[in-house]
C-alpha positions in Angstrom: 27.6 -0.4 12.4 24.9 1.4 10.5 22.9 0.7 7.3 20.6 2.1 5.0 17.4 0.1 3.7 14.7 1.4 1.5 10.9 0.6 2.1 9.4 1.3 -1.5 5.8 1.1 0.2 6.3 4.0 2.2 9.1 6.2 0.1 11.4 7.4 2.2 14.8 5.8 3.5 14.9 4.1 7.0 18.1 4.2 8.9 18.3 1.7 10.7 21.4 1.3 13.6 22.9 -1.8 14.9 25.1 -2.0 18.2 26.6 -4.5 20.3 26.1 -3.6 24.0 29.4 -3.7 26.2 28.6 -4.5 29.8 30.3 -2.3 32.4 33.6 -3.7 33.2 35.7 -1.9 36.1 39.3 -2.1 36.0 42.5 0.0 36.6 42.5 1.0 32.7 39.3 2.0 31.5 35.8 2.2 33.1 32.9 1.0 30.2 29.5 3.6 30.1 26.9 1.9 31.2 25.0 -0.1 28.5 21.7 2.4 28.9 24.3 5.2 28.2 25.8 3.5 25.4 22.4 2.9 23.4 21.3 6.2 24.2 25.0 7.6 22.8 24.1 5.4 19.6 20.9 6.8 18.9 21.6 11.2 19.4 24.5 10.7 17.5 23.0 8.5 14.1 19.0 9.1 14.8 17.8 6.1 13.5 14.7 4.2 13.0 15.6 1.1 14.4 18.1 0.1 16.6 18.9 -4.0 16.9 21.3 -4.1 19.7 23.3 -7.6 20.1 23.1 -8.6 23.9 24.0 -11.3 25.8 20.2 -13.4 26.6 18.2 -13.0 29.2 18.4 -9.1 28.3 17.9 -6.9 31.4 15.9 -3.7 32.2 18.7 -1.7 32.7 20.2 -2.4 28.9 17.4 0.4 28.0 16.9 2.1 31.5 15.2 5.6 31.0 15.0 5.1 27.0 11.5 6.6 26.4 12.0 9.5 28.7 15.5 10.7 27.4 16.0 10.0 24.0 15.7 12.3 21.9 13.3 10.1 19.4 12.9 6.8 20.5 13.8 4.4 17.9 12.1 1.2 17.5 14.8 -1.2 19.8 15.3 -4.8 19.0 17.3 -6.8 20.8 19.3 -10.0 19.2 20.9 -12.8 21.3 24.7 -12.8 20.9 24.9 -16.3 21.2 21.7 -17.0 19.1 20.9 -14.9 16.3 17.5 -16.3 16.1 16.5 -15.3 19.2 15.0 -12.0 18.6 12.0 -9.9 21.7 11.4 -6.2 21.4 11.3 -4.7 24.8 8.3 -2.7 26.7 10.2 0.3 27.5 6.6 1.9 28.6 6.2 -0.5 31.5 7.3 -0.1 35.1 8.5 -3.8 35.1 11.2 -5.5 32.7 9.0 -7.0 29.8 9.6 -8.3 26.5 7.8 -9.6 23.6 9.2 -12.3 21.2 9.4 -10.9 17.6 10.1 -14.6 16.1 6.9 -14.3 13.6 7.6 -11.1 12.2 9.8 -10.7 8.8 9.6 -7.6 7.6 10.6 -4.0 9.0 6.7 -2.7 8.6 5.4 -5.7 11.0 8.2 -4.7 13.3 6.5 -1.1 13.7 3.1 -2.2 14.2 4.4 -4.5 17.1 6.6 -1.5 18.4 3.2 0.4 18.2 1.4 -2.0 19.9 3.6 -2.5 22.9 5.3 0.9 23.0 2.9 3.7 21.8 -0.9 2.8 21.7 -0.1 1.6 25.4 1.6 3.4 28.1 0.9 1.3 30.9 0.4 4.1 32.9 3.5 5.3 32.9 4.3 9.1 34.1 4.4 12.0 31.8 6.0 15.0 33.4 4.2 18.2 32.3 4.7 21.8 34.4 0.6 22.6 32.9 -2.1 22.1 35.5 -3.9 18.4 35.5 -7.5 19.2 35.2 -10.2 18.4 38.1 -11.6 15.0 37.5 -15.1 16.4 38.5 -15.3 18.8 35.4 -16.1 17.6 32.1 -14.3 19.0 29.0 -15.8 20.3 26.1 -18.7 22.6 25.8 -21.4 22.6 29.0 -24.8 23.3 27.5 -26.3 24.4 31.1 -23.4 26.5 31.6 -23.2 28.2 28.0 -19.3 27.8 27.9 -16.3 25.5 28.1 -15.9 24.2 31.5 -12.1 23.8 31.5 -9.2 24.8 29.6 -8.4 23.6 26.4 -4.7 22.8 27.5 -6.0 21.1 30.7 -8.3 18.7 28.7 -6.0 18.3 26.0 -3.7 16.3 29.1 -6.4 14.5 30.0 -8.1 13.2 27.2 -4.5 12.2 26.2 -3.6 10.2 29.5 -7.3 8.4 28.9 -6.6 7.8 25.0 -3.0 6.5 26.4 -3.7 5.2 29.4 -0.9 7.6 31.2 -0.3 9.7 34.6 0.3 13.6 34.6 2.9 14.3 37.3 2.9 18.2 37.6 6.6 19.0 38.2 5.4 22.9 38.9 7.3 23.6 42.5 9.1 20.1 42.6 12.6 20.0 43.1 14.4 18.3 40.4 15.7 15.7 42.8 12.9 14.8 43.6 11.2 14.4 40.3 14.7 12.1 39.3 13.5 9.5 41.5 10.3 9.2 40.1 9.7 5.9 38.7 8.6 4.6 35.5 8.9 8.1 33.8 7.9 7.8 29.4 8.3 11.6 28.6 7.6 15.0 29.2 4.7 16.8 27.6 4.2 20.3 28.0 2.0 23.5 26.4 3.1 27.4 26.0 6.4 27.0 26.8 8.5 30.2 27.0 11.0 29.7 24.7 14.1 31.6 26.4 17.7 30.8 26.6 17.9 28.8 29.3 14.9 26.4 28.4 16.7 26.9 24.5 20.0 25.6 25.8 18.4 23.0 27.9 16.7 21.5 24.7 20.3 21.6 23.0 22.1 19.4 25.8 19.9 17.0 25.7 18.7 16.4 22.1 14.9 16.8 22.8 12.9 16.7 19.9 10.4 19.3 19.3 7.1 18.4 17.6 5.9 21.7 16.6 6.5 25.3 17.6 3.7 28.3 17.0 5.1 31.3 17.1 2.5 33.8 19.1 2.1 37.1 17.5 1.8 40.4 20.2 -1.1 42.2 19.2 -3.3 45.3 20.5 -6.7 46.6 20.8 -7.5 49.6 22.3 -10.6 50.5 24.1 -12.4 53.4 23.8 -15.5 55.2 24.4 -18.7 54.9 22.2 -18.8 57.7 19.7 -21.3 60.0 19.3 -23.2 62.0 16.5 -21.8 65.1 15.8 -24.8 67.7 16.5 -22.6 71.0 17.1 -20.3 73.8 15.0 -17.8 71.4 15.1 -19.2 69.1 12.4 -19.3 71.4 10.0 -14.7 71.2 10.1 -14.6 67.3 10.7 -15.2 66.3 7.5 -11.9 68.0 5.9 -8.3 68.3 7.6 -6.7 70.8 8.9 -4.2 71.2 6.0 -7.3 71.0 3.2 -9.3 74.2 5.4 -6.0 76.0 4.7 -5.8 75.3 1.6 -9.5 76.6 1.1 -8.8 79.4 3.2 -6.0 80.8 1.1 -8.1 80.0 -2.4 -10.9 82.3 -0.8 -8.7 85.1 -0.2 -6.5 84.5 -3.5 -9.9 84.9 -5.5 -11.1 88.0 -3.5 -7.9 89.5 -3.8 -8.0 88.8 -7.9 -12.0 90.5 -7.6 -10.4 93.6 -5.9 -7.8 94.5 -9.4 -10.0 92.4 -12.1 -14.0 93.4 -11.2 -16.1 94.3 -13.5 -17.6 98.0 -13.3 -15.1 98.3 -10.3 -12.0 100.6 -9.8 -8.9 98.9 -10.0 -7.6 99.5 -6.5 -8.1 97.6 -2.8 -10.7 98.1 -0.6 -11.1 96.7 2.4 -14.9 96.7 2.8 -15.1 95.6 -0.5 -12.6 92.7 0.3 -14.4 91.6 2.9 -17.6 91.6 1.4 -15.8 89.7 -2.0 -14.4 87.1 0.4 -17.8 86.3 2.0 -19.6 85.9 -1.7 -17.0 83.3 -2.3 -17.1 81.2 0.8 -20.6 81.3 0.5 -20.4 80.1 -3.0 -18.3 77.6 -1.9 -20.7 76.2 1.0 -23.5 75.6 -2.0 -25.4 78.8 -1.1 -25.6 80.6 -4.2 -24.8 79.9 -7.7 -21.3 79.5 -8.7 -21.1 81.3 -12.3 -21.9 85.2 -10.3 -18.3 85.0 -8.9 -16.7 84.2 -13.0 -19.1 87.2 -14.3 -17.8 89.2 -11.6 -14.3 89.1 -13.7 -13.5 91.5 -16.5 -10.4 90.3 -18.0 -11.4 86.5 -19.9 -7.3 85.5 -19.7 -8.2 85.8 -16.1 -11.5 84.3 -16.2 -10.8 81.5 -18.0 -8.2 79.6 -15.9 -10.0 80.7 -13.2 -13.6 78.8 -14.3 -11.9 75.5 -14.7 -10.4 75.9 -10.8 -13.2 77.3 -9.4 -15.4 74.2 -11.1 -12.8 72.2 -9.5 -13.3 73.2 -6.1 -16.8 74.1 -5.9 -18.5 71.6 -7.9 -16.7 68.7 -7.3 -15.0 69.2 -3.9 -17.2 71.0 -2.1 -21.0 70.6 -3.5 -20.2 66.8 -3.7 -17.3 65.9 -1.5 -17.9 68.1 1.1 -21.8 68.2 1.6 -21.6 64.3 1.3 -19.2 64.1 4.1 -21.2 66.7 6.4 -24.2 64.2 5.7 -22.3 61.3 6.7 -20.9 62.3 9.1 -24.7 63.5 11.0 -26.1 59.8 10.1 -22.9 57.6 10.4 -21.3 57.1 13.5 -17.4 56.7 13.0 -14.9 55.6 15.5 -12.4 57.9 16.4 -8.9 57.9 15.7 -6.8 55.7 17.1 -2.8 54.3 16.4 -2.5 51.6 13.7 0.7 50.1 14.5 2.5 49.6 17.7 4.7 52.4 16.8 2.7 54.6 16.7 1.2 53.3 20.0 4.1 53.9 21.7 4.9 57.0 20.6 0.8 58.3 21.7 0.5 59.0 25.6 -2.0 56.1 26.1 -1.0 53.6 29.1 -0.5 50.1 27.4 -2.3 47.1 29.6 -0.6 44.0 29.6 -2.1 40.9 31.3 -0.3 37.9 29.3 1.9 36.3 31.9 4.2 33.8 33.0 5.1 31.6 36.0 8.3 32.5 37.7 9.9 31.0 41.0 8.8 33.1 43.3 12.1 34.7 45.8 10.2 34.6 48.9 7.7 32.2 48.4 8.0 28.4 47.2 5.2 28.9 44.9 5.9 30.3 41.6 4.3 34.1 41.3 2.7 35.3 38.4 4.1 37.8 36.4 4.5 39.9 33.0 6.0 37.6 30.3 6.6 40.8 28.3 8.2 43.2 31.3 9.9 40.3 32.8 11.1 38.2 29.9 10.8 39.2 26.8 12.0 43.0 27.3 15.2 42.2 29.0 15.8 39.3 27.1 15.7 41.3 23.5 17.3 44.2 25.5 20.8 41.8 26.0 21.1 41.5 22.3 21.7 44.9 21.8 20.4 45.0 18.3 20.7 49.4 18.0 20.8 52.3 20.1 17.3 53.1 18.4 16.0 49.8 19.0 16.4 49.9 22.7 15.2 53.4 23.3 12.0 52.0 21.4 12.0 49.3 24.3 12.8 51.6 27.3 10.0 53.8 25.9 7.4 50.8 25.2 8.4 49.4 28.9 7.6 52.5 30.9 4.4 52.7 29.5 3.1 49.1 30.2 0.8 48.3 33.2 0.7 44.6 34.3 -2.6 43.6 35.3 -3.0 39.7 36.8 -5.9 38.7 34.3 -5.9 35.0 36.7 -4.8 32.8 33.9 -1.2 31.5 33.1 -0.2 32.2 29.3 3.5 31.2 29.3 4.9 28.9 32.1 8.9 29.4 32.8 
């Protein structure tokens, strides 16, 4: 049976479950679940806060065997005697040995928490939490080491063991264990575990059996490329870098554009081509435009004003504005201002460059030959093939073929992602 009460103090609804335990009963017609199974059943199916279960008095251990290790949120358990209702203990389901404490003085739902706290939560008892991270040396401190300028552990390491002192709780690595063996490990309150790899397997594993996940981050892949120091530009080639290559055309064919105008429309001059004087029209311009002379000799050098005219407010255009100050800006900057050189944006654009990519976030793997897990690449190992099964497109994977062949996995000594 289940019912709903509110607590106004703390504004939310609490569901709260109450079962009546059937002890196992072995006959030719049906075989009863065991009452641990039945309890845990009761609570992945409704999820409740508190579960009063109805039991028959002196309540055993095995009424809640392995309830803080496999359910999926442990609800605060009560159990009520069957044959009197005033009978009421809440069970240590943290300790190794059967243990109860009487809940006689308590009448409200709040002071039943802060007993379940008390027993069940700021206590372990030093019960075992399973975790597949390393357990940190006891002879290193955590935290920052003034003599040595730097952390002397890592931060998941320390996390685990300020957590089994604040708890009072045993790490039992399960890395290279068989899972036989860890199932007969006693007194077992939970799993607790950092930079999980979040694949199908472990996905479908967290489906079966109704773990409850705390909080997920979501690690973005990101790149930095390395590359040399750059260098002032003190050579011919500085005088091109500020400008691209399509913006030189561009001045390129303005230059000849105006010197072919001068050839037809110079004043004083005979209205025909000239080679010589072509080239000699095409020099006073780009020298012009570099700053060296002054601008208004190449508009008095034209004849016809309907010419002229449009021609002035162009040629202000470009020499005034984009080359005098745009362009003798940029040659300054760039002989004073060191600027990095370019380099891809995206990952993209990455790929698609011929730079080797370096990868050195890994995982642990069971190793084939060895009964040590081996390190390896999380992304050329995992997440590539993994992405490569759904098949999203035809573009997509040809995107991934291309990114894989270019990554080199480098063992950079720490574990990322443990699988």
């Amino acid at each position: 049976m289940e019912q709903i009460y509110s607590w106004q103090r703390k504004f939310h609804l609490l569901k709260t479950t109450i079962v009546n335990l059937i002890a196992s009963i072995n006959n030719s017609i049906q075989v009863q679940p065991p009452p641990y199974f039945q309890l845990l059943a009761a609570t992945r199916q409704t999820n409740p806060d508190y579960v009063f279960a109805s039991v028959k008095f002196p309540p055993l251990g095995k009424y809640y065997l392995n309830y803080a290790a496999e359910s999926s949120s442990p609800a605060i358990l009560v159990f009520i005697n069957l044959l009197n209702t005033t009978e009421i203990v809440m069970p240590c389901i943290v300790c190794t040995a059967p243990s109860f404490v009487p809940v006689m003085r308590t009448s409200s739902l709040a002071g039943v928490a802060a007993l379940w706290d008390a027993t069940n939560t700021h206590n372990l008892h030093g019960g075992v939490m399973l975790t597949v991270t390393k357990t940190k040396n006891p002879a290193t401190i955590c935290g920052v080491s003034l003599s040595r300028f730097g952390a002397t552990d890592a931060s998941n390491m320390c996390t685990l063991q300020l957590l089994s002192e604040r708890y009072n709780f045993t790490f039992v690595r399960t890395m290279g264990v068989s899972k036989d063996k860890t199932n007969r490990l006693q007194g077992v309150v939970g799993k607790m575990d950092f930079k999980i790899f979040l694949n199908e397997l472990f996905l479908t594993g967290i489906k079966s059996q109704q773990l409850l996940i705390y909080d997920v981050e979501l690690a973005k892949i990101d790149f930095i490329i390395v590359t040399q120091i750059p260098k002032a530009v003190n050579s011919i080639w500085g005088v091109f870098t500020p400008f691209e290559g399509a913006i030189w055309w561009s001045i390129l064919a303005s230059c000849i554009g105006i010197s072919v105008i001068l050839q037809f429309q110079g004043k004083g001059l005979p209205s025909n081509f000239s080679g010589l004087r072509s080239v000699q029209d095409f020099i006073m311009v780009q020298s012009l435009l570099f700053g060296q002379a002054i601008a208004d000799e190449i508009i008095k050098s034209v004849k016809n004003k309907q010419v002229a005219r449009p021609l002035l407010a162009i040629w202000f255009f470009v020499c005034y504005i984009l080359m005098e100050n745009l362009y003798q800006g940029s040659i300054y900057s760039d002989l004073t201002v060191l600027y990095p050189p370019k380099v891809p944006r995206t990952f993209q654009k990455l790929v698609a460059s011929n730079m080797t990519i370096i990868t050195t976030s890994q995982i642990l793997k069971p190793s084939e030959t060895s009964k040590l897990p081996e390190p390896t690449s999380i992304l050329k190992s995992s997440i590539i093939p993994d992405i490569l099964k759904k098949n999203f497109s035809e573009r997509f994977n040809n995107f991934l073929h291309q990114m894989n062949s270019k990554m080199e996995y480098i063992n950079g000594g720490i574990e990322d992602i443990y699988g």
